[in-house]
Every structure is written in C-alpha cells, then in structure tokens.
C-alpha positions as CSV (number, residue, x, y, z in Angstrom):
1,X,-1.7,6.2,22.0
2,X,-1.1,2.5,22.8
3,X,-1.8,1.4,19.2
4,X,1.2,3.1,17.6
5,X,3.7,2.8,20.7
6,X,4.1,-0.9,20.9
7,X,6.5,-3.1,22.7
8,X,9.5,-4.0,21.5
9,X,8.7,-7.4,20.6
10,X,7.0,-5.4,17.5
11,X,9.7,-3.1,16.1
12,X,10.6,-5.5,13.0
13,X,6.8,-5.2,12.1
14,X,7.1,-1.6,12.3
15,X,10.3,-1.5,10.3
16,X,8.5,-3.1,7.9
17,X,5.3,-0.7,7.8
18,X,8.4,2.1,7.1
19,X,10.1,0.4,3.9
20,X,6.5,-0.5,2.3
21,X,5.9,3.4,2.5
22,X,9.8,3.7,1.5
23,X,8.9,1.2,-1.3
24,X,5.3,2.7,-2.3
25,X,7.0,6.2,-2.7
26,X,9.2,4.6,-5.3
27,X,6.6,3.1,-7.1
28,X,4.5,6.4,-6.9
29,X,7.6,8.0,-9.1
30,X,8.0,5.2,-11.3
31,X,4.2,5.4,-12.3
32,X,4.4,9.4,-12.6
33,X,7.6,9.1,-14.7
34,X,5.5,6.1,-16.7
35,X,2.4,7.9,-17.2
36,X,4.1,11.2,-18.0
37,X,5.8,9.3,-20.9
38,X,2.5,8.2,-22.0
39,X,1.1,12.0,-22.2
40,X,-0.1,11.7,-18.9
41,X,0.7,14.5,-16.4
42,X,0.1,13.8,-12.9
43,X,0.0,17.0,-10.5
44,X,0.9,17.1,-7.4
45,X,-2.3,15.6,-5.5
46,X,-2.7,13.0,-7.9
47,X,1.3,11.4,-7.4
48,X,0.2,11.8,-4.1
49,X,-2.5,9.4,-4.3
50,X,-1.0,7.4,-6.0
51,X,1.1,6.8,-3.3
52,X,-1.5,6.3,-1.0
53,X,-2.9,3.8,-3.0
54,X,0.1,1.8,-3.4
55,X,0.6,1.9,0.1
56,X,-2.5,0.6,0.7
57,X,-2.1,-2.0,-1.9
58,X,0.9,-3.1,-0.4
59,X,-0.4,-3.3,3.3
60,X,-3.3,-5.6,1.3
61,X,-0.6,-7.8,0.2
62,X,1.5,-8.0,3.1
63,X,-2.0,-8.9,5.1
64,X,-2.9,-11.9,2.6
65,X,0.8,-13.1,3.3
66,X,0.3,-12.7,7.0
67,X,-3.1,-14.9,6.9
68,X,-1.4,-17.5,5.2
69,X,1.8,-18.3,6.7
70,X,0.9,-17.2,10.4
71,X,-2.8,-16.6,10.9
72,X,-2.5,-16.5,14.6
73,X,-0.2,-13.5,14.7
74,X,-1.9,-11.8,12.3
75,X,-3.9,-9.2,13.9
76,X,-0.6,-8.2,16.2
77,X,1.9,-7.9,13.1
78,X,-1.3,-6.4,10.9
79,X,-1.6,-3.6,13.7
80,X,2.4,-3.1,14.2
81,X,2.6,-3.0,10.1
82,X,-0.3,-0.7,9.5
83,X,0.6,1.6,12.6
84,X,4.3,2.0,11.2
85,X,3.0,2.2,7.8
86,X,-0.1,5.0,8.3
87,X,3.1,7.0,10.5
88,X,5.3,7.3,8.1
89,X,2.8,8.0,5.3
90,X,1.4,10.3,7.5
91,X,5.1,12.0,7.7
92,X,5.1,12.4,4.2
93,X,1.3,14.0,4.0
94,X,1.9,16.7,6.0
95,X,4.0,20.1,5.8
96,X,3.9,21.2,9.6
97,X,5.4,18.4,12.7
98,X,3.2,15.8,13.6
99,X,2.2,16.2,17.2
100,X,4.2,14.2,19.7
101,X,0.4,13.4,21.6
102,X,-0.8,10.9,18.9
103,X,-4.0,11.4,20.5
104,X,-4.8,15.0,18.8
105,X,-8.0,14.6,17.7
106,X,-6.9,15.2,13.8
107,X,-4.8,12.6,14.1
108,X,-6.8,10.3,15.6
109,X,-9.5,10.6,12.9
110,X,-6.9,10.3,10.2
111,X,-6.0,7.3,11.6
112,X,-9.4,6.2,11.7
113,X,-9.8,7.5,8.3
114,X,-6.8,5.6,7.1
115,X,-7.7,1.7,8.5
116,X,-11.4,2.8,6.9
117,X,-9.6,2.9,3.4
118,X,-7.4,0.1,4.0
119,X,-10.6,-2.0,5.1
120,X,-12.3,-0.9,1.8
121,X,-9.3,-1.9,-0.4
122,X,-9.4,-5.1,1.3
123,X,-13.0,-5.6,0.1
124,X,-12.5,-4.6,-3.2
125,X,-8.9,-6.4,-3.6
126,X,-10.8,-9.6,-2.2
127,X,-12.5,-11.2,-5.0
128,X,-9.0,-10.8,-7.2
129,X,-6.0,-13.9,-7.6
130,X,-2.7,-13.8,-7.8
131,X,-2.6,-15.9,-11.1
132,X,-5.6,-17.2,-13.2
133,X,-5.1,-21.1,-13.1
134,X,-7.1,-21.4,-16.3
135,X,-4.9,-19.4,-17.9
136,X,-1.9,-18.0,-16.0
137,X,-0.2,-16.0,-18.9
138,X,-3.0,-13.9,-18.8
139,X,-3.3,-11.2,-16.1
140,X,-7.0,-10.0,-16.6
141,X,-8.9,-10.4,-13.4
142,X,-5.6,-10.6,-11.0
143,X,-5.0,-8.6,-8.5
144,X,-1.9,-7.7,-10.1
145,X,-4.2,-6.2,-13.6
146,X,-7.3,-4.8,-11.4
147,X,-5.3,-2.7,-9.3
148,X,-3.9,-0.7,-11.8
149,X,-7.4,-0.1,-13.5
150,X,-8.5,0.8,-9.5
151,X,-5.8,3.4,-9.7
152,X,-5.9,5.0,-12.9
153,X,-10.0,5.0,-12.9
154,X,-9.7,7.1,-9.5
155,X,-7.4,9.5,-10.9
156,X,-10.2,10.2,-13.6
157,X,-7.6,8.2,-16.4
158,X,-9.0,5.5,-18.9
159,X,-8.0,1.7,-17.9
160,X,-6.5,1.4,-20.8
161,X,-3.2,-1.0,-21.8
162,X,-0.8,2.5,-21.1
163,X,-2.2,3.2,-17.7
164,X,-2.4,-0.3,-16.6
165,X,1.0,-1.3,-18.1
166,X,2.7,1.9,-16.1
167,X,1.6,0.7,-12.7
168,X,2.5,-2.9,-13.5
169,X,5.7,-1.7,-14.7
170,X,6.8,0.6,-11.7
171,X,5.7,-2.4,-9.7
172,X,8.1,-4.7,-10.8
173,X,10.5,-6.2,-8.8
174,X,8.6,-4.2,-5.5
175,X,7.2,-7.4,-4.1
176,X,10.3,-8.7,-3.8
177,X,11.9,-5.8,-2.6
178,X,9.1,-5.5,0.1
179,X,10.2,-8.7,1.4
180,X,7.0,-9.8,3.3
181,X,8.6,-13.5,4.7
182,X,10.8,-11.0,7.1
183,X,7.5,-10.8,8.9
184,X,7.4,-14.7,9.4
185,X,11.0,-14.8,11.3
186,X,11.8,-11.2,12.7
C-alpha cells in the first residue's frame, strides 16, 4: 500500500512515528501508575486509550513543529510520521499478525479510522497555546492543561487537579525525549 511503504529518503520520519508510540506507551503507564495512586483504577481498555490518545497528542505536536520549522515538507514527513506511527500502534492493538497485504480491507479502514481521529484532535487541540502570554505560570487553557481534561473526561473521570496533574506528570520530560528537531535534519 504505497502510503506505508515509502522510499528510503523517509525512513528517519518513520523511525520517528515508532519512538513517539515507544514514548506514548510510557506515558500511558506513568498515567495508569498516577491515577491508580490517586484511587483511580484503569482497566485494561481504558490504559489502552490512553495510549491512543497520547499518541495522537503527540503526532499533534510533532505536526505543529513540522508547520513551523519546515512547512514545505510537511505533508511528506506528516504522512511518513503518521504511517510509522498508526503501524506500530497498530502492532500493539492487536493479538493475531498483521497481514503482510496492508491493503486488507480491515486495515485499510483502521487506517482511515485512525487519520479521522488524528484530524479531530487536531481540531479540538487547535484553538489551545503552548504558554498563556498574559500569564505564563498559569497552565489553564494550554494545550499542555486541556489535554489532560480531554483524556480524563473520555475515560468517564472528573477534570479535576488529580487527573489532570497525572497526565501532566507522566508527560514530563516526553517532549524532549520525543525529540521532534530530528525531523528538521534527518
């Protein structure tokens, strides 16, 4: 299927879409481990979508970097990253082998299912900062204090200070870990 196998001139992009999963699945732990301190159990399912949020989140990011520092590569690295990424989240989703023919028709609508979510969190992650410039100590309406409420309010959890403070917390240190300026000098 031509937009997973690409040429070679994208395999750091795809490299990358691997550690942000390898990085998100981290993070997932970190917030079950947080919330399950808090009093919150998470079952199985529910770690899982946390993962699939973060990886979202983190293909969000990566794609605001992208459009800043090299807006004219962006759709290319975008498709290598999200490709690489959706595989090996994919990988981690499923208990039988992934067909080799990408084209399967399950696959292709997960796919499709996939890029439909990651469009959605792009809308909703839109209107959100990095930092307030009116106040930067304080994190309410970032993107960094709205996507914890996102997660914890579609797990069926409160917003409140020990949900929010458990994502953020698992989080730290994960951007820089992720590395995104790789993308800019493969």
């Amino acid at each position: 299927m031509g937009w997973f196998r690409k040429p070679a001139t994208t395999e750091p992009y795809s490299r990358y879409g691997v550690h942000l999963v390898t990085v998100a699945a981290g993070d997932a732990a970190r917030v079950a481990d947080s919330w399950h301190a808090g009093g919150i159990d998470l079952d199985w399912q529910q770690k899982f979508q946390v993962l699939y949020e973060l990886v979202l989140y983190y293909l969000h990011i990566t794609d605001r970097y992208v459009a800043q520092h090299r807006p004219g590569q962006r759709q290319r690295i975008m498709d290598a990253v999200t490709g690489a990424a959706w595989y090996a989240w994919l990988t981690r989703s499923v208990v039988k082998p992934i067909p080799e023919d990408l084209s399967d028709p399950a696959t292709v609508e997960n796919f499709r299912g996939f890029t439909e979510d990651l469009h959605l969190r792009h809308e909703l992650y839109a209107p959100y900062v990095w930092e307030r410039a009116d106040d930067p100590d304080n994190f309410e309406g970032t993107l960094f204090w709205e996507f914890p409420k996102f997660v914890s309010r579609s797990l069926g959890y409160p917003d409140d200070l020990i949900t929010i403070m458990g994502v953020q917390m698992a989080m730290l240190n994960s951007l820089e870990f992720l590395n995104s300026a790789q993308l800019l000098d493969p």
